[in-house]
Backbone as a ProteinNet text record, in pm:
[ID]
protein_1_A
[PRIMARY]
XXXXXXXXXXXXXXXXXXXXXXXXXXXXXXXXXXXXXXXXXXXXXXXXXXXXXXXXXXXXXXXXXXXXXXXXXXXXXXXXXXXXXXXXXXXXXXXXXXXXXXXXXXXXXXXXXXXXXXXXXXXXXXXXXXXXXXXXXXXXXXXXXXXXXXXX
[TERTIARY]
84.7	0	89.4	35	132	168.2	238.1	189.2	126	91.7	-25.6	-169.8	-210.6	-295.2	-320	-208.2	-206.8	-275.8	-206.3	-209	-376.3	-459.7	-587.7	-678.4	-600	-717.5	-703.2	-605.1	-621.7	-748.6	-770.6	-880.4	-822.9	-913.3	-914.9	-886.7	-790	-822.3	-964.9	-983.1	-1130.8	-1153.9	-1306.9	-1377.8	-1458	-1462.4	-1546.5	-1663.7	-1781.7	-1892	-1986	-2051.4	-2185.7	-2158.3	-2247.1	-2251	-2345.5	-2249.3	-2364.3	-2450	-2511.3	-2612.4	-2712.7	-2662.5	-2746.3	-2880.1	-2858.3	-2947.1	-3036.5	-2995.8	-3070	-3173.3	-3114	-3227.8	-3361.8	-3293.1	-3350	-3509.6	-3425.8	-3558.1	-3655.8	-3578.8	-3733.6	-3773.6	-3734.3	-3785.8	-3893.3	-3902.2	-3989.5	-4100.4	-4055.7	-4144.2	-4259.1	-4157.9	-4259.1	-4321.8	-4329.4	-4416.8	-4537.9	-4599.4	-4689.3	-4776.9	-4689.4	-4753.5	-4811.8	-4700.5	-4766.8	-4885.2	-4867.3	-4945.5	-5120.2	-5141	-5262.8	-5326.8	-5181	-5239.5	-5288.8	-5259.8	-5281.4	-5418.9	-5429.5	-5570.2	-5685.8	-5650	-5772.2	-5808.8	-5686	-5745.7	-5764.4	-5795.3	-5816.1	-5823	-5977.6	-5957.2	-5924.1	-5943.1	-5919.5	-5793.5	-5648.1	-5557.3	-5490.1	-5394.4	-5385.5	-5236.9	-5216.4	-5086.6	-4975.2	-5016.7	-4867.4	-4815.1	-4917.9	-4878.1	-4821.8	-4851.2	-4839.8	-4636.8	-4623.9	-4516.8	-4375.4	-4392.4	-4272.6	-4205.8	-4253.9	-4143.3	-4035.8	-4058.2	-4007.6	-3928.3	-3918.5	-3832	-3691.6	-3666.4	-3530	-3453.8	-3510.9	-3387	-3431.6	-3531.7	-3534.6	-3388.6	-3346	-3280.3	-3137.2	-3152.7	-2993.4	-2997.2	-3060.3	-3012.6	-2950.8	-3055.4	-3029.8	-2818.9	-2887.4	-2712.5	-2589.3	-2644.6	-2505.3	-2480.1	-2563.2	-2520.5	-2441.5	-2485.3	-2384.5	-2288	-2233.7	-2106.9	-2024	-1888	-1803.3	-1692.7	-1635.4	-1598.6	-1430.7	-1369.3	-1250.8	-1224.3	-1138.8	-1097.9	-947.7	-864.7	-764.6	-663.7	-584.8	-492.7	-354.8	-301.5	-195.4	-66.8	-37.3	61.2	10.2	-143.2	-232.4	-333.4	-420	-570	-626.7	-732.2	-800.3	-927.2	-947.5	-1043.2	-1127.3	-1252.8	-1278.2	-1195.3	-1111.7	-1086.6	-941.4	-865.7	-758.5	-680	-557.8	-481	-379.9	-363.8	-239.5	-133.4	-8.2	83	121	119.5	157.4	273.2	370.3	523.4	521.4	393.5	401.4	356.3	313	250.9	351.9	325.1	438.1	315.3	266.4	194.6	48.7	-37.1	-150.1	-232.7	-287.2	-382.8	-503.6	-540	-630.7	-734.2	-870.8	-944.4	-1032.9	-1158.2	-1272.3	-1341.2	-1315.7	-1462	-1365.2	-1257.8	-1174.8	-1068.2	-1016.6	-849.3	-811.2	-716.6	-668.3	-462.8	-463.6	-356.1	-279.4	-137.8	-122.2	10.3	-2.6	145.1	156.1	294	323.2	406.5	329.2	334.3	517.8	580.8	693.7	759.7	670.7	681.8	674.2	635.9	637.9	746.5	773.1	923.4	939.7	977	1051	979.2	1047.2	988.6	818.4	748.6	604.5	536.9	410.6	332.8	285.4	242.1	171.8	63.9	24.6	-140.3	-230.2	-354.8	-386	-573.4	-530.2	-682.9	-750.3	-876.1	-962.9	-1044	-1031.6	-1155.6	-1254.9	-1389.8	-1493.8	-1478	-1419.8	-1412.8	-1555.1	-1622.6	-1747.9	-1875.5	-1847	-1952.1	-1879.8	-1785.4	-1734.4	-1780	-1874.8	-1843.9	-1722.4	-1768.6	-1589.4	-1537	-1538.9	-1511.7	-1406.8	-1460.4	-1411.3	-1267.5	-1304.5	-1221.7	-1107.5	-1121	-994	-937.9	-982.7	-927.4	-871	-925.2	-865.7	-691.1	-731.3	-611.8	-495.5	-575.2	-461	-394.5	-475.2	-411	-307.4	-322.2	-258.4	-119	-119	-23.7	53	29.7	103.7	152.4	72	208	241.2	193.2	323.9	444.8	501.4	631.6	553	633.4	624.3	607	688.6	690.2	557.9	527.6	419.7	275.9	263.5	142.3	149.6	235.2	268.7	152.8	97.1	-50.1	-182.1	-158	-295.4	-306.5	-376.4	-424.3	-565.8	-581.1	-712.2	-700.1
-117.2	0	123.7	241.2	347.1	457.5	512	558.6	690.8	692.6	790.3	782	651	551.5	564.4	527.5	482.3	670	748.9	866.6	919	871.6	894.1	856	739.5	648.5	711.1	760.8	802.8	869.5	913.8	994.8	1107.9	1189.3	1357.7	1453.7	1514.5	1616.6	1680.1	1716.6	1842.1	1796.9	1787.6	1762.2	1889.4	1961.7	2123.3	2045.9	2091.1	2018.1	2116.9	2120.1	2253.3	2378.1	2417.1	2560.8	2638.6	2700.3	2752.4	2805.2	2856.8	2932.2	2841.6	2718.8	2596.9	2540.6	2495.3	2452.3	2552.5	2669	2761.6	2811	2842.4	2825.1	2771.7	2576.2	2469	2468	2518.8	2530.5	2637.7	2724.9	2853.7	2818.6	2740.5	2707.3	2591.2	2440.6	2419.6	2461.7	2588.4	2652.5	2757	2761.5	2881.3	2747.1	2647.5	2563.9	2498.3	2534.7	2515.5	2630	2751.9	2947.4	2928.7	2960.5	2965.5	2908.6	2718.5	2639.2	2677	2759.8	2747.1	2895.1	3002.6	3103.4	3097.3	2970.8	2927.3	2860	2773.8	2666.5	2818.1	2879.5	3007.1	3104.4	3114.9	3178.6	3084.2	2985	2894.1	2764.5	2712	2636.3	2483.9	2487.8	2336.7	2378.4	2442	2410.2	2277.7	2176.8	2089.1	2111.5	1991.4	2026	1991.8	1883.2	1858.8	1992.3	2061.2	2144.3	2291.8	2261.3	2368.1	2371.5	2249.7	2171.6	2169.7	2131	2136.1	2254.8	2422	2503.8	2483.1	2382.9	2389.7	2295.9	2191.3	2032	2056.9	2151.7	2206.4	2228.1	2366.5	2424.2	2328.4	2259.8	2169.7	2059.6	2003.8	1943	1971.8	2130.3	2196.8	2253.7	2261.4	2287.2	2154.8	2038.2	1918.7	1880.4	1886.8	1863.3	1962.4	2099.6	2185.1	2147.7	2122.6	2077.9	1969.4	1887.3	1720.1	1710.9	1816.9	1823	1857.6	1779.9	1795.9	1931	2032.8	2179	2112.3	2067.4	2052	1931.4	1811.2	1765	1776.2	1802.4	1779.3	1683.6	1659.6	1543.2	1565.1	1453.9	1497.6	1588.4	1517.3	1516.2	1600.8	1589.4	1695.4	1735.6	1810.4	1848.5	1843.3	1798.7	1804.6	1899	1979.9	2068	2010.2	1934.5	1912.3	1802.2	1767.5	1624.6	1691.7	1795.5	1848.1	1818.6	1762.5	1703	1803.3	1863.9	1911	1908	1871.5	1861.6	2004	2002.5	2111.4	2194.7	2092.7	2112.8	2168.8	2192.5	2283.5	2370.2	2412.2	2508.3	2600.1	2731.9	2857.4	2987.7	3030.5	3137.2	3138	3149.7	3129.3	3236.7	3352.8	3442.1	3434.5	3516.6	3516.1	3667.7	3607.9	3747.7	3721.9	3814.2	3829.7	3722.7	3648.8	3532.7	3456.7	3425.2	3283.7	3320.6	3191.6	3196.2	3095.9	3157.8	3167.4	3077.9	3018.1	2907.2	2874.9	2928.6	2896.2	2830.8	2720.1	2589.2	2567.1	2502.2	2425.1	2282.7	2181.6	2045.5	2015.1	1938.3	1867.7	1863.7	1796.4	1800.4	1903.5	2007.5	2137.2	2215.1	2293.4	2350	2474	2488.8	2589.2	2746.7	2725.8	2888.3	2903	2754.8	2776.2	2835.2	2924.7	2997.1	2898.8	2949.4	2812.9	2820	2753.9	2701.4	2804.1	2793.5	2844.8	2753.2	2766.1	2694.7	2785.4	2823.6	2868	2818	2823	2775.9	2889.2	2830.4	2974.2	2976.3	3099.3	3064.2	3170.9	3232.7	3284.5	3154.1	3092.5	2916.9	2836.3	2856.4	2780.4	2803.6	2760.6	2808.4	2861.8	2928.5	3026.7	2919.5	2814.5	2726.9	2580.8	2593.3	2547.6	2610.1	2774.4	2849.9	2850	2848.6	2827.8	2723.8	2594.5	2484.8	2481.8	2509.2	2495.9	2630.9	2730.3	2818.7	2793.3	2686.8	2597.9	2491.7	2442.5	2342	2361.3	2434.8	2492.4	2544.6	2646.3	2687.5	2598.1	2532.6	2352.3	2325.2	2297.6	2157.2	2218.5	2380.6	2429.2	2538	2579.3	2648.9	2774	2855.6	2984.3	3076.6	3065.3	3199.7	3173.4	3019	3036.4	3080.1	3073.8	3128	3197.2	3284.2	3425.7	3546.7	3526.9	3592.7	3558	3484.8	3437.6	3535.8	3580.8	3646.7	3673	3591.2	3565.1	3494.9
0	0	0	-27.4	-61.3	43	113.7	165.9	210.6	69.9	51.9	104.1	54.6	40.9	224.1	287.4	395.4	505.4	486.4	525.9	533.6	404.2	351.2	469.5	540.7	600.9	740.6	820	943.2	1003.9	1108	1121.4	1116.5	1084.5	1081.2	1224.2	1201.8	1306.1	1337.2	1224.5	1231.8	1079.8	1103.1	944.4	972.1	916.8	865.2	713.9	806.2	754.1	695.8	568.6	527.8	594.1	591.6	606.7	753.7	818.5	950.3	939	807.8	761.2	671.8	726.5	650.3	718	879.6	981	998.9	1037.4	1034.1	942.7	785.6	702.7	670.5	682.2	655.9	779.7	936.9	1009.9	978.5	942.6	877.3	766	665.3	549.8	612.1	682.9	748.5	840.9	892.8	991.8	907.9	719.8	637.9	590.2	587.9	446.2	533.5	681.7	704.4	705	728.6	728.3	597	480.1	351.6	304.7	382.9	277.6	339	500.5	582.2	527.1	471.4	393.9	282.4	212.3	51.8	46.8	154.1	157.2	217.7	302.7	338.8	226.5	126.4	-8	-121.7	-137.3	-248.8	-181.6	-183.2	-69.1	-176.6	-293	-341.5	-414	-358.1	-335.7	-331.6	-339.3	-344.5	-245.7	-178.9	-157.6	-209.5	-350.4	-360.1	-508	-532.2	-584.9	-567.7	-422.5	-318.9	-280.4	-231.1	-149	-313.9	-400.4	-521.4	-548.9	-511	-502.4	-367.1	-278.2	-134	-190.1	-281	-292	-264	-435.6	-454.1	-348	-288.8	-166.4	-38.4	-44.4	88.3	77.5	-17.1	-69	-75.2	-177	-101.5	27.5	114	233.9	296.5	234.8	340.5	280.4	147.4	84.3	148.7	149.2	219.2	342.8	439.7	582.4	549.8	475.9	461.7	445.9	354.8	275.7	350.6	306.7	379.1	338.5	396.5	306.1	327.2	448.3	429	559.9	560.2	627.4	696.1	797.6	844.9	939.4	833.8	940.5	978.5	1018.7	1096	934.6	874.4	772.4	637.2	672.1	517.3	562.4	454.7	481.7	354	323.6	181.8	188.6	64.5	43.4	-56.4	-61.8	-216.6	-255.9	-322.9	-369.5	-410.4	-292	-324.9	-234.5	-236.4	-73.7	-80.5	60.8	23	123.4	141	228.6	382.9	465.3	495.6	491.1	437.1	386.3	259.7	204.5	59.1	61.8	163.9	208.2	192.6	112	70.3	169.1	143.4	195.4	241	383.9	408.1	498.3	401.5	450.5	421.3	591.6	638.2	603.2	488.3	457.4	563.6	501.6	627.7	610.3	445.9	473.3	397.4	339.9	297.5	367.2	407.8	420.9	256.2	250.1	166.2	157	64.7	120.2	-1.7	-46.6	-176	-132.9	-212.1	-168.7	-332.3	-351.2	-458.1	-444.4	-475.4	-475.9	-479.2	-466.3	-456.1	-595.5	-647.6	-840.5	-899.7	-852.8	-950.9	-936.8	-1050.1	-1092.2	-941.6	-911.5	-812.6	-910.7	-986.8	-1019.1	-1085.7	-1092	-1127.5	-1017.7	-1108.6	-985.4	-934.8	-807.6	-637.8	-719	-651.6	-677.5	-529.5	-579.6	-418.7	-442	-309.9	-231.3	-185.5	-129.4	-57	38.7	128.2	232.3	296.5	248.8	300.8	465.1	548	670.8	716.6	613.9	668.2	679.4	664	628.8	777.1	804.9	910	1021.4	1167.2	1291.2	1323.3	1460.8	1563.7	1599.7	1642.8	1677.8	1590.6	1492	1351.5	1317.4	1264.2	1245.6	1309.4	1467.9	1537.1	1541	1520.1	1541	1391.6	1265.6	1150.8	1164.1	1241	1280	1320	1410.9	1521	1439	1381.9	1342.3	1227.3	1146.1	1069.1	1140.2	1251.7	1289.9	1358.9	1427.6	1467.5	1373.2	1254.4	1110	1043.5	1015	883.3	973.2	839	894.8	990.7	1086.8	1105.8	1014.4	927.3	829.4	705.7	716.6	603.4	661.3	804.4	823.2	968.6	906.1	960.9	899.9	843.5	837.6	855.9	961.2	983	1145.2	1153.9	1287.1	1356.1	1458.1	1522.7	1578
[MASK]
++++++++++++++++++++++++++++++++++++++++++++++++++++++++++++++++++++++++++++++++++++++++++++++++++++++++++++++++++++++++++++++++++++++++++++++++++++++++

């Protein structure tokens, strides 16, 4: 096995999951589809409901999907964003805006003078709680100087 392969399987420090503006939604969007549907049946009373209920499917659906999703996992040796792994030893520069941090590394294999690559993680979608532990953790496995701009 590789041990890449091997690295994949550990558990995660912190898995950063959907969006905090997801649960929240999802309960007022349930709490509007009984308001609407009792305002809809009092003005039209042979209303139906399942014709009532199919503008709600869609975003009932992406809400349920954004909470699920996973935004970034972290481990001891990497962290993946999306189906992107990245070492913390490639890690070249990692700032911190008001709603992404922001993380640009270049892989082992790439030429020294090619531009980094950069990642994003939405840290306005993240809990305070999240945020710091993704802070922390970050500042633990990479260099000093690469995330020497992170502050909070």
């Amino acid at each position: 096995m590789s041990p890449l392969h091997q690295t994949s399987q550990q558990s995660p420090l912190l898995t950063v999951r959907g969006s905090r503006f997801a649960m929240p939604a999802f309960v007022l969007t349930l709490v509007a589809i009984p308001v609407t549907f009792v305002w809809a049946v009092q003005s039209n009373p042979f209303f139906s409901f399942s014709s009532f209920i199919l503008p709600f499917v869609v975003p009932l659906g992406a809400l349920i999907r954004l909470s699920m999703t996973t935004r970034a996992k972290f481990f001891e040796e990497h962290f993946e964003v999306q189906h992107t792994q990245v070492f913390y030893r490639d890690i070249i520069r990692a700032d911190r805006g008001r709603f992404t941090l922001t993380i640009r590394y270049r892989r082992h294999n790439d030429a020294p003078n090619a531009k980094p690559r950069r990642i994003k993680l939405p840290f306005a979608e993240m809990r305070s709680t999240e945020q710091q532990q993704c802070l922390a953790i970050l500042r633990t496995h990479a260099t000093a100087e690469t995330v020497s701009g992170l502050q909070g």
